[in-house]
N, C-alpha and C positions, 0 to 999 in steps of 0.2 A: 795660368791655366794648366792642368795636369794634363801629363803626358798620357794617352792613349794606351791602353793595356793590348802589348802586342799578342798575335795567337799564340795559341798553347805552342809547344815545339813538343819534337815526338819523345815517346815513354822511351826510357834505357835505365841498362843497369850501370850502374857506378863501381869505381874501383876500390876494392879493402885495402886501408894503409898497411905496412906493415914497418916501415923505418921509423924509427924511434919508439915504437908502442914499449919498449922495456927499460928505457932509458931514461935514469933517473932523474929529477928534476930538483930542483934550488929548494930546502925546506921551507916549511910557511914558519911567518915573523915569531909563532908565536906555538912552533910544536911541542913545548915541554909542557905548556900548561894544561891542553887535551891528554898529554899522557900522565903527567902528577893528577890530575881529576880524577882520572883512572880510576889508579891507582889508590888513591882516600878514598873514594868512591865502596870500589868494590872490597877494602882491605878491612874494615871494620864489622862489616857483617859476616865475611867467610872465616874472618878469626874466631869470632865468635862461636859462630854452626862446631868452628872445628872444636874450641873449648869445651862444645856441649855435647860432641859425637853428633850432630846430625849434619855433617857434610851433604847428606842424600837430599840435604833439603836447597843447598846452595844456586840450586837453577833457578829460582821462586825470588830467592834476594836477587842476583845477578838481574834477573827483569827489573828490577828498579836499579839497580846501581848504575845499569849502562845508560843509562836517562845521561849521566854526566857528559857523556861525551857531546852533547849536541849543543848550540848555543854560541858559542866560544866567540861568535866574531861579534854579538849584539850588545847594543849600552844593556847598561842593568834593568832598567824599566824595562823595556822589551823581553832581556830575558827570563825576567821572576815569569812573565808569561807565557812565553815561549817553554822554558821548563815546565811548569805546571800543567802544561798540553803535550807536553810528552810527557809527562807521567802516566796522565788519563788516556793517551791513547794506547801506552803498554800496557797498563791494568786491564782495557776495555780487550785487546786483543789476547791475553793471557787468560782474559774472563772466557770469552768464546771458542779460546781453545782446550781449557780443563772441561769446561762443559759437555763440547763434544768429543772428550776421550773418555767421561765418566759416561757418556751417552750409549757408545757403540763402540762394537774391537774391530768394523771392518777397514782396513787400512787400505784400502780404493775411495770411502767415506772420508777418511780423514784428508788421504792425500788431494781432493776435491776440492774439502773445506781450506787445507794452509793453502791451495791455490788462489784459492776466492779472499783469502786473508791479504794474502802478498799483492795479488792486482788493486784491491782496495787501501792498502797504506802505500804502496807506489804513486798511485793519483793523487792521495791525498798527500802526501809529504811535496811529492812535485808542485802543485797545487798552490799547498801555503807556502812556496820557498823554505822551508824549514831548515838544510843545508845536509851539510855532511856529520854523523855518514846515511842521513837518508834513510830509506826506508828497510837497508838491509837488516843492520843488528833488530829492528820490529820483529822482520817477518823471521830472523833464525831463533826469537827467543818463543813466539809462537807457536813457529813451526815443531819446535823441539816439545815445546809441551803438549801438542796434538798426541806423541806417542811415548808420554810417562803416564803410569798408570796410574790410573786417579777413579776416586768413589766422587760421588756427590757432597760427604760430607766431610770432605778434606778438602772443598774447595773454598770455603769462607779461609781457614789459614793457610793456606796458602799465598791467597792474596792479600790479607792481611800483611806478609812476609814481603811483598813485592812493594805495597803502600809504604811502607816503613824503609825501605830501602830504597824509594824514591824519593820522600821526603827528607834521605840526609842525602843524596844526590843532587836534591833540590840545593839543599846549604853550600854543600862542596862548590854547585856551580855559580853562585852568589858570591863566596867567603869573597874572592877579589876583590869586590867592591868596598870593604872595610882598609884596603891600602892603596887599592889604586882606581877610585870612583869615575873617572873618567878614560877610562884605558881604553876599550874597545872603538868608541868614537874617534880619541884620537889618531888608534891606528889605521883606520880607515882614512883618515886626512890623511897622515903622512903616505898611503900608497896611492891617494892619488897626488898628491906632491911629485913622488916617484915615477909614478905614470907619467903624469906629466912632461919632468924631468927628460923621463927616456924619448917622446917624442919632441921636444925640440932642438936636442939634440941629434936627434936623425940626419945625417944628409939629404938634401933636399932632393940629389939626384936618384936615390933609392926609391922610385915610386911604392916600390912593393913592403918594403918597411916599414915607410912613412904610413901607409894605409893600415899597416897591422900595430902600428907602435897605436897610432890616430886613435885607433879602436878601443885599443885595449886601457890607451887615457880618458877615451870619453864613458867607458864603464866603470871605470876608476871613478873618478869623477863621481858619476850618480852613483854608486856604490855610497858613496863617502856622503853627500846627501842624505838618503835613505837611513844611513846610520845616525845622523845628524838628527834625522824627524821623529826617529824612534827613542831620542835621550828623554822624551818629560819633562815637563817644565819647571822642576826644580836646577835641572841643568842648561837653562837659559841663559847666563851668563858665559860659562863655559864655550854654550853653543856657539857663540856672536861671536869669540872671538875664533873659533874652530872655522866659524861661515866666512870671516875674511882670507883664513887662508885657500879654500876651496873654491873660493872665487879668485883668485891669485893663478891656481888651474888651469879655471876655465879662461883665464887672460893669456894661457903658455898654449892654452890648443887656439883660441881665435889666431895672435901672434908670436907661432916661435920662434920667429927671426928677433923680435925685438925682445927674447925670454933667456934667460942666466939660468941655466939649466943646476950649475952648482950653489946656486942663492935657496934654490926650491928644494934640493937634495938638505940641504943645510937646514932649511923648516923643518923636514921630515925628520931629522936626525934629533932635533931637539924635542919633536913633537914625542919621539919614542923614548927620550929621556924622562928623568922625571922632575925635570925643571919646569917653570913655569908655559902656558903656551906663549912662542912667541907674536911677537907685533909688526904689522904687517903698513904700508902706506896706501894700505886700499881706504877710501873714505868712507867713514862709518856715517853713513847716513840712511841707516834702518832698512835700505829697498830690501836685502835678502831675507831678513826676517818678515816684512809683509813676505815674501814670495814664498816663505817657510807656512805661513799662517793660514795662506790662500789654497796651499797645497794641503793643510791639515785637514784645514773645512773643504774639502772636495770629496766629492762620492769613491768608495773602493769597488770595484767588481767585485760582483757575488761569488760565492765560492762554487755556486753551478755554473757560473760565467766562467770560471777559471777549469772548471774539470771538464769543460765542454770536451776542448782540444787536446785533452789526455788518454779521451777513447781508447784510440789504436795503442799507444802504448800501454792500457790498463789490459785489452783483451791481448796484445802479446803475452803480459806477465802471468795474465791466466791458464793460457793455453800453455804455453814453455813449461811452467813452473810444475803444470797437470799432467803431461804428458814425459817430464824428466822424471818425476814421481809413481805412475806408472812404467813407466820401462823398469825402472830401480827397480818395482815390485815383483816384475817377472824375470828379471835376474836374481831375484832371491838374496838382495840386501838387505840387512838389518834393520835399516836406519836410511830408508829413502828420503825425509826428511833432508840431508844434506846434499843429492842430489835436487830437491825445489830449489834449498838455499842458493846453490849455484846456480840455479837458472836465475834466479830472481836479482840476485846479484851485476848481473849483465847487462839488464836494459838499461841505457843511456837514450839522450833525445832523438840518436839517428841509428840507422843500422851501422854504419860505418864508425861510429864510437861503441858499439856495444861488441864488433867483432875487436876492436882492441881491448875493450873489459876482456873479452874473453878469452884472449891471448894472456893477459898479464893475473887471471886468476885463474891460470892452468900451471902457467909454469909458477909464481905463488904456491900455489896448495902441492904441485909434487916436489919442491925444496923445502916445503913446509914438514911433508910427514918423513923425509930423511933427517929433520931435523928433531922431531917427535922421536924417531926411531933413536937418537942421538941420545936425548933427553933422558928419555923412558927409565933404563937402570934408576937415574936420581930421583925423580919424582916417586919411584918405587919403595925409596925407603921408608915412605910414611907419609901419615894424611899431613902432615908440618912440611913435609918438603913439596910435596903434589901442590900443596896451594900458594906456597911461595914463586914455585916456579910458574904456576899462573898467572900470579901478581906479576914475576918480569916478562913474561910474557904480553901481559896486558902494554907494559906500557912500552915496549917496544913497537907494539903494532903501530901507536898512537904517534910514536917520534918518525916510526916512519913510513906510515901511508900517504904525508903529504910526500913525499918525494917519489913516489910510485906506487901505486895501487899492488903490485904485485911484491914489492918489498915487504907490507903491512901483513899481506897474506902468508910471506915464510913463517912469522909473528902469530898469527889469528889461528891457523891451522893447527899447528902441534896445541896452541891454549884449548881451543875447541875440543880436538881428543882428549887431553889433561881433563873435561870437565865431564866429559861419561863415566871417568872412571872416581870421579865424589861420591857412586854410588857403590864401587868395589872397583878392585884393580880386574883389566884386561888383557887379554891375550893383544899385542903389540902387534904381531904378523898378522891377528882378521883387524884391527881396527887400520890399520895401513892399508890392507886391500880396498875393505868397504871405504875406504875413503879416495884411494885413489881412481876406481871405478865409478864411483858415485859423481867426483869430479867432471871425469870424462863425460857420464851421461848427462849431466847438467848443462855441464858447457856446450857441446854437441846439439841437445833439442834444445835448449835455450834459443841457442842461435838460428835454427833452421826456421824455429817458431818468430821468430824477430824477421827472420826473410820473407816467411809466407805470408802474416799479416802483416798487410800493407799500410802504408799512410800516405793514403789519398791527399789528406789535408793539408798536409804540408805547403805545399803551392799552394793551396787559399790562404793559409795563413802568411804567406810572405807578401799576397796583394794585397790584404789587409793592412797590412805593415804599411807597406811601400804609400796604400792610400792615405794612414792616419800622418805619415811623416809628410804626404805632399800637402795636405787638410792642413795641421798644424804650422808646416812653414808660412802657404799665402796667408793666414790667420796672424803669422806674426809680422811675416811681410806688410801687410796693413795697417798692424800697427806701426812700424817704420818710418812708413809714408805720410801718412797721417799725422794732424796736430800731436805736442807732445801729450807721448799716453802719460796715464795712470803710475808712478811706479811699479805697482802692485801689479798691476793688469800686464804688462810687459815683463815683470820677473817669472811672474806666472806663465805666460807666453814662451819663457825664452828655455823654462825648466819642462815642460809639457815637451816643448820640442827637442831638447835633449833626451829624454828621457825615451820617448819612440823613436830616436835615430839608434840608441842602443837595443833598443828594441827587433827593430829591424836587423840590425846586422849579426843579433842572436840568431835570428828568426831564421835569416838566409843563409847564415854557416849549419843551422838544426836542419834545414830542409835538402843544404849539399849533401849531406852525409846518407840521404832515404835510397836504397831503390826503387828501379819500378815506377820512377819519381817523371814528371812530363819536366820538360828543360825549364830551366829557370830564368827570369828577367835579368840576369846580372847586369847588364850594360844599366839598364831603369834603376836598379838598386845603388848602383854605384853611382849614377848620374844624380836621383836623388839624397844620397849621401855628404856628395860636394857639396849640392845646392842649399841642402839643411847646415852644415857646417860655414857655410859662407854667410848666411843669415842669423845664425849665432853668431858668427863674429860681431855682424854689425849693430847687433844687439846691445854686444860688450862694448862697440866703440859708442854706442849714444846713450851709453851709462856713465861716460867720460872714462871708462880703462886702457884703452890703446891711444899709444901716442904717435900723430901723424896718420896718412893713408898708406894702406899698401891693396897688393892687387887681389887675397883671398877675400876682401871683403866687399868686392864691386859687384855690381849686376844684381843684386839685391833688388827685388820688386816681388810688387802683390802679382 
């Protein structure tokens, strides 16, 4: 029986973190390849423009070449997809934004329109999970051509220019797969291997470890999954043997006491080689794959299902992004445009993640234009040197925004100045002001606009949660208790209920972070938490994978 939804508790404001927001973090597995993408990416077309003199035209390519960047962690199947959908939606939002600068010069109009741009690819990129980096580089390549001046009948090549640079974006982001067809899948196994790894190795006396290592292996986990369901079935083979180690996983979270934290570390390590996958003593007796199958043929949420709960943070982006753009305007900047960009740049799932964006892309972009200012003499010598230093520009951002969002931006900042001036070189001392000002105001209403639109929803959507994960457990509890089920019917039970306890504990960390928020069920959340985690174990044990009883997996019932 589910627990009883206690009363609301009262509205309060929460506290902005401020320890560790600048402090760098462990690269990801795999940052050279988003920065070399880059880099191929964008280096073929601006060499070109430059061979031919029309540098001026390089912001028109640059919209298709940054397509590269996005993708990185999906099988190939998924991403010929996934690319092709960002190309179309940069073409589509470059389209709507030459149109409305060949339209009208009033830049109150414009700065409207990149508003209503930016809260529309914010939704939707959140929306479809589409990843990093998200909806920013959309809305700066947009926003930027709201104010280059454009006729009507320079807008068929232009975008012509941006199609073309997204279709070798498109190849750039594919090439991998002609050497390593399997890479992205696997690395998603080996990190949850790793995940794994790091929670059964916790001390058990670490409640507060154990709970956040617990987490971050059961994300892991469906992460690895999810990556799994997106290979295609020509990579079926592959798969099965990838699905026995991720059940191997979910054997270290049901029991870590009875888990070899270095045998799984050891999967992972080969899995990142490029030897064969290894062989696992899980029995291969097909359940995972029915559980894969059951989950293929199952309905997805609509994509108005999914933007429901995006609201509040579509009409933050709009409002921020409108109101940093105005202010810009009546300070009398050039290029208000980069004050949207930084507003838009900021929204994260809670207020208290977005006042960290926006600590980490303040101090970012003012290391960034000392380092322009640094710069500038060389890129001066000539349009060969300007675009070069782009190019390391480019792929510096890329090697290191996984390690800190505010690292990328010393990187992003000077590049971005370097690209106003493909049109003619600039005065150094106004392109540093207007960008350090513009910063400021971005950051500044961004934020205040994230504070005052509120997100009421938050708390519903954490009882949502909390209800689909108590629905899902007695459901699988059920099945439990009951003759023995179906394989299928229990794999699918047991993935359904993993999958919303990750859910849930997104859910309840996106709604810690809101103010203005009524208090939250955490004692329910965390109580429901155990109890889904304790019923997956016992899942695993009447699959025949845990050997012996131990006490995480008692009290189990419908």
């Amino acid at each position: 029986m589910s627990t009883p939804t206690p009363a609301p508790g009262p509205t309060r404001a929460r506290r902005l973190p401020l320890a560790g927001v600048l402090r760098p973090g462990r690269p990801s597995d795999i940052w050279f390849k988003p920065a070399l993408s880059a880099v191929a990416s964008v280096a073929p077309p601006n060499l070109t423009l430059l061979a031919l003199g029309r540098l001026d035209l390089a912001m028109y390519t640059m919209a298709g070449s940054l397509c590269a960047l996005y993708a990185h962690n999906r099988p190939y199947a998924a991403r010929a997809r996934v690319l092709a959908l960002v190309v179309l939606g940069m073409v589509g939002g470059l389209a709507v934004a030459l149109l409305t600068a060949s339209l009208t010069g009033s830049a109150v109009v414009l700065v409207t329109v990149g508003a209503l741009l930016a809260a529309a690819q914010k939704a939707l990129c959140d929306a479809t999970r589409i990843g990093p980096p998200g909806n920013v580089v959309l809305t700066f390549i947009s926003s930027a051509a709201l104010f280059a001046p454009q006729t009507l009948g320079q807008i068929p090549g232009h975008l012509a220019l941006a199609v073309a640079a997204g279709a070798w974006a498109w190849l750039v982001g594919m090439a991998p797969w002609l050497v390593r067809p399997h890479g992205p899948e696997r690395r998603a196994t080996a990190q949850a291997l790793n995940a794994a790894a790091a929670y059964a190795g916790t001390p058990a006396d670490d409640t507060h470890a154990r709970a956040r290592t617990r987490a971050a292996a059961a994300a892991a986990v469906q992460a690895a999954w999810q990556s799994l369901l997106a290979t295609g079935p020509r990579a079926a083979r592959t798969r099965r043997a990838l699905e026995r180690l991720v059940v191997r996983a979910e054997v270290a979270l049901a029991a870590p006491a009875d888990t070899d934290p270095g045998r799984l570390r050891g999967w992972a390590g080969d899995l990142v080689a490029r030897g064969p996958v290894p062989r696992t003593d899980t029995p291969e007796d097909g359940d995972e794959l029915l559980g894969v199958e059951v989950e293929l043929a199952s309905p997805r949420p609509s994509l108005r299902h999914r933007l429901a709960p995006l609201t509040p943070l579509a009409v933050r982006t709009a409002v921020g992004c409108a109101l940093a753009g105005y202010l810009s305007l009546a300070l009398g900047i050039g290029r208000p445009y980069w004050a949207l960009v930084t507003a838009a740049s900021l929204y994260q799932a809670n207020v208290a993640l977005t006042w960290s964006r926006g600590v980490q892309r303040v101090v970012g972009n003012l290391a960034g234009v000392l380092v322009f200012a640094a710069v500038a003499p060389l890129a001066h010598l000539g349009p060969a040197a300007l675009v070069l230093c782009c190019l390391a520009f480019n792929f510096g951002a890329e090697a290191l925004i996984t390690r800190n969002y505010w690292l990328g931006s010393v990187c992003v900042t000077p590049m971005a100045l370097l690209i106003t001036e493909f049109v003619g070189v600039q005065e150094p001392g106004t392109l540093i002001t207007e960008r350090v000002v513009d910063t400021l105001v971005g950051a500044l209403v961004g934020f205040l606009a994230a504070v005052a639109v509120t997100n009421r929803r938050a708390g519903d959507r954490v009882e949502d949660a909390l209800a689909a994960v108590e629905r899902l457990r007695e459901h699988t509890a059920r099945l439990l208790a009951g003759p023995e089920p179906e394989p299928a019917a229990l794999e699918s039970a047991r993935r359904s209920l993993a999958a919303a306890l990750v859910e849930l504990r997104a859910t309840a960390d996106a709604a810690s972070g809101e103010w203005w928020q009524r208090a939250l069920p955490q004692e329910r959340v965390m109580r429901a938490e155990q109890a889904g985690h304790r019923t997956l174990a016992a899942t695993t044990r009447r699959r025949g994978r845990l050997p012996g009883d131990r006490t995480e997996t008692e009290g189990v019932r419908p």
